[in-house]
C-alpha positions as CSV (number, residue, x, y, z in Angstrom):
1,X,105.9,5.6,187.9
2,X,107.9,8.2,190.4
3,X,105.7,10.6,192.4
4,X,107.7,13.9,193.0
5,X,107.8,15.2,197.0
6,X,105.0,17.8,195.4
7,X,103.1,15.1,194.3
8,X,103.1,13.0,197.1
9,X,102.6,16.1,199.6
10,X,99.4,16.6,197.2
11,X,98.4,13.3,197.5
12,X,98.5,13.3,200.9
13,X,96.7,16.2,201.7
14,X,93.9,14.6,199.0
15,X,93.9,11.8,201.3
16,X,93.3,13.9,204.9
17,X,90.3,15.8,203.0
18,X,89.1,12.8,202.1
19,X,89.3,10.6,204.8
20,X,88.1,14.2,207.0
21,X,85.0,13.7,204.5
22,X,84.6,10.2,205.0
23,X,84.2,10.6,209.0
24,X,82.1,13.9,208.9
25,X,79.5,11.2,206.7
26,X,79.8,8.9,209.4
27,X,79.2,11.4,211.9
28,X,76.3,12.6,209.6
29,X,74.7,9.1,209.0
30,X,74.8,8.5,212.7
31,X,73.5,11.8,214.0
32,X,70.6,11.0,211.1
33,X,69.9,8.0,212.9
34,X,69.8,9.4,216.3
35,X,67.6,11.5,214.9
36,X,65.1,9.1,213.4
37,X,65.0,7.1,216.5
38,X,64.3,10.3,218.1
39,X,61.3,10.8,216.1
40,X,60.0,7.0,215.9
41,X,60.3,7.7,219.9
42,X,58.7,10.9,219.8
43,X,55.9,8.9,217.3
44,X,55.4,6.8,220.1
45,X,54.8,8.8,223.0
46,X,52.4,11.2,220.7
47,X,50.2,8.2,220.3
48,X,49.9,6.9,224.0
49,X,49.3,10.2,224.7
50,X,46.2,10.5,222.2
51,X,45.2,7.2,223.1
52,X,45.5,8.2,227.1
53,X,43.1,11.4,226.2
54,X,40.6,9.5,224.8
55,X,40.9,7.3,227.7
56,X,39.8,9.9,230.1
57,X,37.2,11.2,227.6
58,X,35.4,8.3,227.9
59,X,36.1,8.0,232.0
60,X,35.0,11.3,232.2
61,X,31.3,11.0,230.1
62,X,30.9,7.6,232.0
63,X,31.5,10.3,235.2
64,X,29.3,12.3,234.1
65,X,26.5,9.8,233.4
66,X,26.9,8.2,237.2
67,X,26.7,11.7,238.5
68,X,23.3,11.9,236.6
69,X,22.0,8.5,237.8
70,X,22.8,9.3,241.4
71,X,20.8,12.8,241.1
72,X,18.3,11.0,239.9
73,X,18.1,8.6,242.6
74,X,18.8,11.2,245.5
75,X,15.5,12.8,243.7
76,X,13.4,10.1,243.5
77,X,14.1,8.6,247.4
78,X,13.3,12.3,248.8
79,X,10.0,12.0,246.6
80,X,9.6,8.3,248.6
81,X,10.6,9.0,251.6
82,X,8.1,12.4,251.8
83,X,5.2,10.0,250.6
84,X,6.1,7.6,253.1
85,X,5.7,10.6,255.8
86,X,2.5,11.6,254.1
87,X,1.0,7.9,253.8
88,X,2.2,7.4,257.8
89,X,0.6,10.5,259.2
90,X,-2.4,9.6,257.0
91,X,-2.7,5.9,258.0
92,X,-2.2,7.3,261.7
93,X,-5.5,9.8,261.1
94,X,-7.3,6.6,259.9
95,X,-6.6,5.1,263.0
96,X,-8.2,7.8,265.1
97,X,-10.9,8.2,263.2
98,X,-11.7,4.3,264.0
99,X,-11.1,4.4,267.1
């Protein structure tokens, strides 16, 4: 079988197209990968972020709750130490009065 210089020429050309196809796919396969490792990253870092939230929700109602407790207790050793005053001034009258 003889190819003619038109033929060949034809052939040839085919072959650049193709092989021009070929890489563009290759390009296109790896750019699809780049951008699936992209988004598997991205994945990643989404849910460290939501677990890092919820984190500091909880840090913050624990925060919250101490800040409570120690109100309370500032509350209740102002109640003690003004009934201690009252008691001492009171024992102190109970003194006098036996003298």
């Amino acid at each position: 079988m003889r190819y003619s210089a038109k033929g060949m020429h034809r052939t040839a050309q085919l072959t650049s197209i193709l092989q021009s196809m070929i890489d563009n796919l290759d390009d296109y396969v790896e750019s699809s990968d780049k951008l699936s490792t992209m988004e598997f990253e991205l994945s990643d870092i989404t849910n460290s972020m939501k677990e890092n939230l919820g984190s500091i929700l909880a840090r913050g109602e624990k925060f919250n709750s101490l800040i409570q407790k120690s109100e309370m207790l500032k509350s209740s050793s102002q109640t003690f130490s003004s009934r201690a005053r009252q008691l001492k001034k009171q024992g102190n009258c109970e003194k006098l009065w036996v003298l």
